[in-house]
FIZALUM-277789 format. One record per residue (C-alpha): residue in one letter; x, y, z. Coordinates in pm, whole numbers, padded with zeros to 5 digits, always signed. Each point is the difference from the previous one (the first is absolute). Example, Ala and Ser with C-alpha at 12.3 -4.5 7.8 and 13.67 -1.06 7.14 Angstrom:
A+01230-00450+00780;S+00137+00344-00066;
***
This chain:
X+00556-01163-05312;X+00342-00100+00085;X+00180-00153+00247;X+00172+00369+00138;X-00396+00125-00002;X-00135-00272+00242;X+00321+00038+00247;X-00015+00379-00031;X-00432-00058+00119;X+00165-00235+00270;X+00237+00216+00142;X-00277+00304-00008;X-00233-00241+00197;X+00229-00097+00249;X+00074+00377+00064;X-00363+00071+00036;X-00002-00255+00242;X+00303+00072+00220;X-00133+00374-00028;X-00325-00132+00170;X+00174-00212+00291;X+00193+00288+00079;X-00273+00272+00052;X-00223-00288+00207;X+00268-00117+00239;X+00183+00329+00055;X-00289+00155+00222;X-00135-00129+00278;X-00335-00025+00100;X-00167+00254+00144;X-00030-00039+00404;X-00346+00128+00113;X-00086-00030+00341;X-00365-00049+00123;X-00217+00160+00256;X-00301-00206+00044;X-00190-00149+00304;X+00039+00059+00365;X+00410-00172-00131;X+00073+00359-00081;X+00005+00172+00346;X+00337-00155+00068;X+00320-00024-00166;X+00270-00199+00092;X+00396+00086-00103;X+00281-00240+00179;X+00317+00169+00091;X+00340-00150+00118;X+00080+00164+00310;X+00362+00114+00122;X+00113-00316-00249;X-00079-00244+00331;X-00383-00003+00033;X-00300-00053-00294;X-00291+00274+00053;X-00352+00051-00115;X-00180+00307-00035;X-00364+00011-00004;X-00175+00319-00109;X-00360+00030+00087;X-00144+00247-00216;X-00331+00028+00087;X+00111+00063+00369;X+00361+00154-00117;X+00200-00204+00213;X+00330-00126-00050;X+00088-00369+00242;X+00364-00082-00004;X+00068-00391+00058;X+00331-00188-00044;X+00105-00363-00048;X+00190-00157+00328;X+00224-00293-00121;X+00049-00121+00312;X-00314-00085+00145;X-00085-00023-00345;X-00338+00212+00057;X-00125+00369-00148;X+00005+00275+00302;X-00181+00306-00051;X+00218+00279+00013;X-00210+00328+00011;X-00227+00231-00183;X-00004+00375-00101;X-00314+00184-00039;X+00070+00170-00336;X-00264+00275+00019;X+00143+00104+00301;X+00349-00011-00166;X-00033+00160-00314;X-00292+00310+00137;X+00049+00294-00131;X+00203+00152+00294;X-00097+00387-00087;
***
């Protein structure tokens, strides 16, 4: 066992290796969201209103409600801005 035979076992390693690295790093991890407790009768998804104002939408699902709020940099305080009854909204108008 030469020289060329221990570099050639080397180089076959190292490719094994780099071939590993690649298939681990180029996916990412699965997201999974969780529904558990009384934590999943809302959900909460922050919007950037007409590019001047933060929002926050909170959906109630138990009570399928949607509440609007917004950020108000000035007084530097959250202002609720609304809600929509989404059964009302989205029933089957036949």
């Amino acid at each position: 066992m030469g020289k060329r035979f221990w570099v050639s076992l080397l180089v076959c390693v190292n490719l094994a290796l780099l071939t590993g690295i690649m298939l681990v790093s180029s996916s990412p991890p699965m997201a999974l969201a969780q529904d558990a407790g009384l934590g999943g009768n809302y959900l909460i998804v922050t919007a950037e209103i007409m590019s001047s104002f933060d929002g926050i939408f909170v959906l109630d699902v138990k009570r399928r409600v949607l509440h609007s709020f917004f950020y108000d940099r000035g007084p530097d305080k959250l202002v609720y801005a609304g809600y929509r009854d989404l059964e009302t909204d989205f029933r089957n108008k036949e």
